[in-house]
Kinemage of the C-alpha trace (Angstrom):
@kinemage 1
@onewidth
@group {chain A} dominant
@subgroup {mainchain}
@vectorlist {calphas} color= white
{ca unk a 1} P 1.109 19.562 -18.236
{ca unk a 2} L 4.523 18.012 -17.469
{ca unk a 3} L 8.004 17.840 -19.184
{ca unk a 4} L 7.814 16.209 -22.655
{ca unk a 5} L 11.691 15.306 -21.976
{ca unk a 6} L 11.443 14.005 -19.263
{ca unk a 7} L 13.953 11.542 -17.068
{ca unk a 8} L 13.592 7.548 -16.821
{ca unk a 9} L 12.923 7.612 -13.535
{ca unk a 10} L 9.676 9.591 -13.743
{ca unk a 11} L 8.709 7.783 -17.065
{ca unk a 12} L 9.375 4.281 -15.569
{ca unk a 13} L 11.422 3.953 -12.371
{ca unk a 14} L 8.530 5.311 -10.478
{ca unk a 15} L 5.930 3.501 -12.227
{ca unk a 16} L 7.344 0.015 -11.250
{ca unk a 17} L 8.780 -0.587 -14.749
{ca unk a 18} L 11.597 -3.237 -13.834
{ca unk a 19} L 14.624 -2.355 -16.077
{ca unk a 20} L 14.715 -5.053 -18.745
{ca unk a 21} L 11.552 -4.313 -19.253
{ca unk a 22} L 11.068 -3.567 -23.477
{ca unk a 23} L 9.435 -0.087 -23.088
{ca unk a 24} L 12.888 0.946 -21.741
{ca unk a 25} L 15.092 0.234 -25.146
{ca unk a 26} L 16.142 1.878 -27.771
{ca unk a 27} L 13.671 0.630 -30.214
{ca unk a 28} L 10.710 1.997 -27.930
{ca unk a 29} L 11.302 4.814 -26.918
{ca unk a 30} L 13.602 7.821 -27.867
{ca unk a 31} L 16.491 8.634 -25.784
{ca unk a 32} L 18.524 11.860 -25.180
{ca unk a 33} L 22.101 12.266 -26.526
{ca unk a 34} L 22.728 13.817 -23.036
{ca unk a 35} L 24.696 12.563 -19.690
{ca unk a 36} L 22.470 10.234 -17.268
{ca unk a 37} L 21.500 12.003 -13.407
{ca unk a 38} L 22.983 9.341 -10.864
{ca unk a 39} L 19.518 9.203 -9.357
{ca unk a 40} L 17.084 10.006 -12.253
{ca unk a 41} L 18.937 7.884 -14.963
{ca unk a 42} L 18.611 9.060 -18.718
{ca unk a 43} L 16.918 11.399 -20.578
{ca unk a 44} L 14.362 10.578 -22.901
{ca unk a 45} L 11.268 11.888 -25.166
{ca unk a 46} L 8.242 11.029 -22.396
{ca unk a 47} L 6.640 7.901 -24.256
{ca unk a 48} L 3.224 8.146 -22.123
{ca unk a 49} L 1.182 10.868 -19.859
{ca unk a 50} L 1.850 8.515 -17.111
{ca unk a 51} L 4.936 10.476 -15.904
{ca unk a 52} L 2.733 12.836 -15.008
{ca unk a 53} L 1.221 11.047 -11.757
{ca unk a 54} L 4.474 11.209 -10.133
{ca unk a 55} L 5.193 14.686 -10.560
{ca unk a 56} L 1.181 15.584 -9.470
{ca unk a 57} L 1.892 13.296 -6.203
{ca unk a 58} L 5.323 14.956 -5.080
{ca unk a 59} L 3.073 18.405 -6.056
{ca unk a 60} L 0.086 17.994 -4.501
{ca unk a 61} L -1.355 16.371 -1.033
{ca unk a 62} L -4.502 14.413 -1.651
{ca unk a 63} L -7.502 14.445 -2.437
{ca unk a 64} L -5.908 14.123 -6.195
{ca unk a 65} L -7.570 14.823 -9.437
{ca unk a 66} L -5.691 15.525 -12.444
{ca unk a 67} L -6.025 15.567 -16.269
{ca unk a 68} L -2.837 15.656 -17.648
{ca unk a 69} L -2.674 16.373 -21.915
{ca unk a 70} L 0.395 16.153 -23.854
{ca unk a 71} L 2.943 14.963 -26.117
{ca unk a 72} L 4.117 12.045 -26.537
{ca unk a 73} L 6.808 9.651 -28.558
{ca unk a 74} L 7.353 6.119 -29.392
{ca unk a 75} L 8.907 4.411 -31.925
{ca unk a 76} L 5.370 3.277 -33.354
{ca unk a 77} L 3.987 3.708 -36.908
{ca unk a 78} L 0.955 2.416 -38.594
{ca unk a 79} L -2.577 3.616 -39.367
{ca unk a 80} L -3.379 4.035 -35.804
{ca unk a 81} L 0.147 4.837 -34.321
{ca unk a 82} L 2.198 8.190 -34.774
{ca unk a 83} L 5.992 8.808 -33.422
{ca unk a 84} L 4.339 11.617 -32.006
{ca unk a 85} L 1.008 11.577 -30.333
{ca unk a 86} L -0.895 13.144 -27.847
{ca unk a 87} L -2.274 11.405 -25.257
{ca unk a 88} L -5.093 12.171 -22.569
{ca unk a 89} L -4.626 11.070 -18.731
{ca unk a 90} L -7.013 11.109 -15.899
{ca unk a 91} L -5.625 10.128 -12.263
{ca unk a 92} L -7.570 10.668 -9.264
{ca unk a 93} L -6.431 9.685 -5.405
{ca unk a 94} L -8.436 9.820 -2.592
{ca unk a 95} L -9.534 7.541 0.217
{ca unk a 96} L -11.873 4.872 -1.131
{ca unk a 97} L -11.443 4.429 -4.407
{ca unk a 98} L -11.563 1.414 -6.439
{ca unk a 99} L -12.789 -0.543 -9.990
{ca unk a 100} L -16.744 1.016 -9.655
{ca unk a 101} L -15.488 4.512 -9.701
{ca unk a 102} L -12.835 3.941 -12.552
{ca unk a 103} L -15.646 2.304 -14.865
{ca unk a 104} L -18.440 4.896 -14.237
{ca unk a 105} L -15.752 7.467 -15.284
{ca unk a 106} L -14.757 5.503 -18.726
{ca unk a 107} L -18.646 5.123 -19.445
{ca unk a 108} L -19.098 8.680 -18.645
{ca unk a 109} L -16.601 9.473 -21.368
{ca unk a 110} L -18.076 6.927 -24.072
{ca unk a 111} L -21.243 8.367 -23.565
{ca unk a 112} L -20.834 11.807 -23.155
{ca unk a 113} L -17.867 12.555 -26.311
{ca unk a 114} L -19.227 9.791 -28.799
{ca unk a 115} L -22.758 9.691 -28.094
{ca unk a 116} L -25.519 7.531 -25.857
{ca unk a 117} L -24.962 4.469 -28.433
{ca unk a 118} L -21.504 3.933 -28.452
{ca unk a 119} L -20.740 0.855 -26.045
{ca unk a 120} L -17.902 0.389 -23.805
{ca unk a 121} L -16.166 -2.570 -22.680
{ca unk a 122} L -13.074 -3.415 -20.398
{ca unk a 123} L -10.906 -6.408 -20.536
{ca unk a 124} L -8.309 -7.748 -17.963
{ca unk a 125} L -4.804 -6.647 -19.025
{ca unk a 126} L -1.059 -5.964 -17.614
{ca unk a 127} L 0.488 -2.563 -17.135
{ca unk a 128} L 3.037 -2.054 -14.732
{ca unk a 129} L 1.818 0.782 -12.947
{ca unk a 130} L -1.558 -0.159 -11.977
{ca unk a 131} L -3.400 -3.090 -10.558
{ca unk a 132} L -5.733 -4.794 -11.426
{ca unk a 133} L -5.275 -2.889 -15.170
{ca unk a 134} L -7.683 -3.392 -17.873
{ca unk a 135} L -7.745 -2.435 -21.506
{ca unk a 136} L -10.483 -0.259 -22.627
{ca unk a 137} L -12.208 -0.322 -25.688
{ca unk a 138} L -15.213 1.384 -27.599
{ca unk a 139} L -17.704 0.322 -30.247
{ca unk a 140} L -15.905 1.428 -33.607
{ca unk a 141} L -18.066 4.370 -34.851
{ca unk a 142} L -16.381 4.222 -37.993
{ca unk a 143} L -18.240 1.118 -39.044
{ca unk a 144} L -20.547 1.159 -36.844
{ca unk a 145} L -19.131 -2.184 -35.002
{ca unk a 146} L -19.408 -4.199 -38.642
{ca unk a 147} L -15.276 -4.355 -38.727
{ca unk a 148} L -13.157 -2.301 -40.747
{ca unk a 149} L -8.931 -1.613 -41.101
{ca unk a 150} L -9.213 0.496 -37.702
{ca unk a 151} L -11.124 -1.363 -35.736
{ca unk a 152} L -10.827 -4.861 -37.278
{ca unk a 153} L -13.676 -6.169 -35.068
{ca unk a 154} L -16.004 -3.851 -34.045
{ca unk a 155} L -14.162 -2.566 -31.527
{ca unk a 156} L -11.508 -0.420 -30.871
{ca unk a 157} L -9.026 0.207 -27.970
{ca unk a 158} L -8.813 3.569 -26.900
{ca unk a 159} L -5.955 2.882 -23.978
{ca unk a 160} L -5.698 1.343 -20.448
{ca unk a 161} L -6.742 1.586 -16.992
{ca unk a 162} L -6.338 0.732 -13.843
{ca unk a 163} L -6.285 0.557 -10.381
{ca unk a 164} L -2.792 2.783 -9.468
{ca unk a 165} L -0.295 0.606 -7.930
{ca unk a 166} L 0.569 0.665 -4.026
{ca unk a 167} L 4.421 0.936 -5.164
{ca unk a 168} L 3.630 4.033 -7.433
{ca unk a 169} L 1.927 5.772 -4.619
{ca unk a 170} L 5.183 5.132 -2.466
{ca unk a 171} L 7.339 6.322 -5.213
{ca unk a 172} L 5.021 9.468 -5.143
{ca unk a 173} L 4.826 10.046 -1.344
{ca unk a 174} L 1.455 9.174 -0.697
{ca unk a 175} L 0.744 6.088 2.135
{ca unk a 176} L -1.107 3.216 0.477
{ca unk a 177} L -2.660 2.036 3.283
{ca unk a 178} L -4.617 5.602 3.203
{ca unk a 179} L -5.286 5.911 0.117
{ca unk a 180} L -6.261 4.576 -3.214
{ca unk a 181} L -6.736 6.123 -6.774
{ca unk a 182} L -7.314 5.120 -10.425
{ca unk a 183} L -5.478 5.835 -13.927
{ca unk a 184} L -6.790 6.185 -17.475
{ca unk a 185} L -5.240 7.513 -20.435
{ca unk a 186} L -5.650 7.054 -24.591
{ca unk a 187} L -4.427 8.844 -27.358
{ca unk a 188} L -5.943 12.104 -28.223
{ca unk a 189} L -6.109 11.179 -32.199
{ca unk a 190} L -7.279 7.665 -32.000
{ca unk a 191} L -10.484 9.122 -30.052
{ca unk a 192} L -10.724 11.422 -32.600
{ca unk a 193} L -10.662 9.107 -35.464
{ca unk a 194} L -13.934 7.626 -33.971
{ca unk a 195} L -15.866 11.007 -33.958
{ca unk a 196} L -19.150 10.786 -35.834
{ca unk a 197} L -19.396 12.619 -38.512
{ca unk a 198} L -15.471 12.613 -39.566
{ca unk a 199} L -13.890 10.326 -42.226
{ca unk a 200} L -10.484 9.420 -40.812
{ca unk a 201} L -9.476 6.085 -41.155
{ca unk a 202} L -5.858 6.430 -41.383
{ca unk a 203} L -4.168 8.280 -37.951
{ca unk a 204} L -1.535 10.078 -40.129
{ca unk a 205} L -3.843 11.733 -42.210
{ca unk a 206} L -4.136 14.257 -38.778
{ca unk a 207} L -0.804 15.345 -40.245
{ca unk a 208} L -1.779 16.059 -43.437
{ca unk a 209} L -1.854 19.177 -45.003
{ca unk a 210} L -4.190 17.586 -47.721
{ca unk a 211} L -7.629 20.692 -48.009
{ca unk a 212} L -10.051 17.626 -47.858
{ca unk a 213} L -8.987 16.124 -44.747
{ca unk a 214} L -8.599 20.097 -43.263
{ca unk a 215} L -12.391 21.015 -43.980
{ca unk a 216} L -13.482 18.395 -42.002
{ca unk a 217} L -11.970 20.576 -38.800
């Protein structure tokens, strides 16, 4: 587990955020009332377990394997988005891996947390940090893939993956040309919300202190 305030360079400098890029304002992410590091820029509320990798790379010499879980904070709020969240990460480096080992990983998950039936797909996507990146989503166990206010279609999307970039292993001392590694990470309630067996359709009703939605737990 790493810093939930954490500074900008860890939580995007590093992870080959450019610095107009939207994640970095105000109304994204939460910022410290606090001076800026000349190096390490401001302070902020860490808005994904992403800053993690960095910290695990300057940390640790590969072979890399890491689940980071923690809190996070975003200026983000519907039925499946909460201020505050907590969100799952997997990153593993070593030499020679790629896309086959990243996908029998996210399978692994689907299969093993929500059961042989639920069905996994991945679909090409942009995150700055990895490439190629992918979105992933699962078969809606809510509705059983009919379509519902969760899912909307069937499916729903758990987080993103990828491929770690060659800059953010540079930015974390570790020689692309060596080595290779992949990312995952989702939100700890949204995977929740599509456990069999529990009737949450709403995310904030995790904060509730309503006795219904506790005896489910």
């Amino acid at each position: 587990r790493y810093p939930e305030v954490e500074w900008d360079w860890y939580s995007f400098g590093a992870l080959n955020f450019p610095k107009d890029h939207p994640a970095r304002d105000e109304w994204e992410t939460f910022f410290v009332d606090a001076k800026p590091d000349s190096k390490l820029g401001h302070m902020l509320l860490t808005p994904h377990t992403s800053s993690g990798q960095i910290r695990e790379m300057e940390n640790v010499k590969p072979p890399i394997r890491m689940i980071n879980i923690a809190k996070c904070y975003r200026r983000q709020l519907d039925v499946s988005h909460y201020p505050m969240f907590h969100q799952f990460e997997g990153f593993v480096i070593d030499k020679g891996i790629n896309i086959t080992h990243l996908k029998g990983t996210l399978d692994y998950f689907a299969k093993s947390f929500y059961g042989q039936g639920v069905k996994s797909r991945i679909r090409p996507y942009h995150f700055q940090f990895t490439e190629p990146s992918f979105e992933v989503d699962f078969s809606c166990t809510i509705c059983l893939g009919r379509g519902c206010k969760v899912c909307g279609n069937g499916w729903l999307e758990i987080g993103g993956a990828g491929v770690v970039h060659p800059s953010v292993l540079m930015a974390g001392g570790v020689d692309p040309k060596k080595y290779t590694g992949f990312a995952f990470g989702w939100g700890v309630e949204r995977a929740l919300m599509m456990k069999p067996g529990l009737n949450i359709d709403d995310l904030r009703t995790l904060y509730s202190t309503k006795l219904e939605i506790l005896k489910q737990f």
